[in-house]
C-alpha positions as CSV (number, residue, x, y, z in Angstrom):
1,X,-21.6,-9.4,-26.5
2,X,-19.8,-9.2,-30.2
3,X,-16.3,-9.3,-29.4
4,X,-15.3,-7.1,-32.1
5,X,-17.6,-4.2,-30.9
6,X,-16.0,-4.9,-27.3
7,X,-12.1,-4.3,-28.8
8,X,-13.6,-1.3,-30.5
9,X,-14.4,0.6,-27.5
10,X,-12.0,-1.0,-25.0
11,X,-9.5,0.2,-27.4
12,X,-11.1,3.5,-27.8
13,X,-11.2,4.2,-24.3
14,X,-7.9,2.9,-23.3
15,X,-6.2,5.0,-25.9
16,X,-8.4,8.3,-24.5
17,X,-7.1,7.6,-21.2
18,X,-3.5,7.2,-22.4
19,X,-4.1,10.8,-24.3
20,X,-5.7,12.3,-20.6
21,X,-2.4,11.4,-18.5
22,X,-0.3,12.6,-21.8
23,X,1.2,9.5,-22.6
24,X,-0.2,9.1,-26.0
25,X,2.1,11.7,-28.7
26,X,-0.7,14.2,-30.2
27,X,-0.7,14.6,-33.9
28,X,1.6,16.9,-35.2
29,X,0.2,20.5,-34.4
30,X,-2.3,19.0,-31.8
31,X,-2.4,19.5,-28.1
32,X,-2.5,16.3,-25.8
33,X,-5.8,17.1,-24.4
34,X,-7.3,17.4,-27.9
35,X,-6.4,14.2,-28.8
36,X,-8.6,12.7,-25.6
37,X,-11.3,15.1,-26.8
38,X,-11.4,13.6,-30.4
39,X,-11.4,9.6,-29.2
40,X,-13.7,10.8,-26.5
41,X,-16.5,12.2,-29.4
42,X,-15.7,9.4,-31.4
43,X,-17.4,6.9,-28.9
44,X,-19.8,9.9,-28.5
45,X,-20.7,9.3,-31.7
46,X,-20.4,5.3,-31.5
47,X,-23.2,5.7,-28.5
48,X,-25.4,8.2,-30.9
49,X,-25.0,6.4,-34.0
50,X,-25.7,2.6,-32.7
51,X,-29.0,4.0,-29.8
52,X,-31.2,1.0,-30.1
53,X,-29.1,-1.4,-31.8
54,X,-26.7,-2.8,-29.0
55,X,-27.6,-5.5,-26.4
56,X,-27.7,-4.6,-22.9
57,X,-24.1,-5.5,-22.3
58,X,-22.8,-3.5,-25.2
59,X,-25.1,-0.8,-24.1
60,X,-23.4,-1.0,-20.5
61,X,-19.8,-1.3,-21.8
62,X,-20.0,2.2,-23.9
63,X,-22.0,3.8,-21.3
64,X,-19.8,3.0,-18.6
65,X,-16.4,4.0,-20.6
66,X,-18.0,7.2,-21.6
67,X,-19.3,7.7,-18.3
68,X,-15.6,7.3,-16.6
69,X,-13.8,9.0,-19.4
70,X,-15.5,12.5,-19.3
71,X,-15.7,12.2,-15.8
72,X,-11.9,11.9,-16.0
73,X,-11.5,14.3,-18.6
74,X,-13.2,17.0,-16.2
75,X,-11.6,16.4,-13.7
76,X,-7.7,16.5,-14.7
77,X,-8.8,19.8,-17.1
78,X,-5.6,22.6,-16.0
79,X,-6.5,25.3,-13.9
C-alpha cells in the first residue's frame, strides 16, 4: 500500500469525523455539518476518480472509511 495515498485518506477521514462531532471550526459562513459533507465528497470523488487503479488494500482502506463516515454522517444528522 503507497503510504502517501494511506495519509491522504486517513487524513481525510479523520478530519470528516472531527467536522461530524463539531470539533473541527467550519469556514467562515459555513455550517459544521457542511464541512463533513465537503471532506466526505472529496474521498467520494478520490474513490470515483482512482476505480481500477488502487490495489486491493487501497481499495479496502477508502471503501471502508467512506463506508463508516456516511454511515456516521446519517446517523448523527439533527432531527
Amino acid at each position: 500500500m503507497n503510504t502517501h495515498f494511506m495519509s491522504l485518506v486517513l487524513g481525510l477521514a479523520h478530519q470528516a469525523e472531527q467536522a461530524i462531532e463539531g470539533k473541527l471550526p467550519p469556514a467562515a459562513g459555513q455550517e459544521p455539518r457542511q464541512a463533513a459533507r465537503m471532506l466526505i465528497d472529496t474521498l467520494g470523488m478520490l474513490e470515483q476518480k482512482t476505480a481500477g487503479r488502487l490495489d486491493a488494500d487501497e481499495q479496502k482502506l477508502l471503501t471502508d472509511a467512506l463506508t463508516a463516515l456516511r454511515l456516521r454522517y446519517v446517523q448523527t444528522e439533527p432531527k
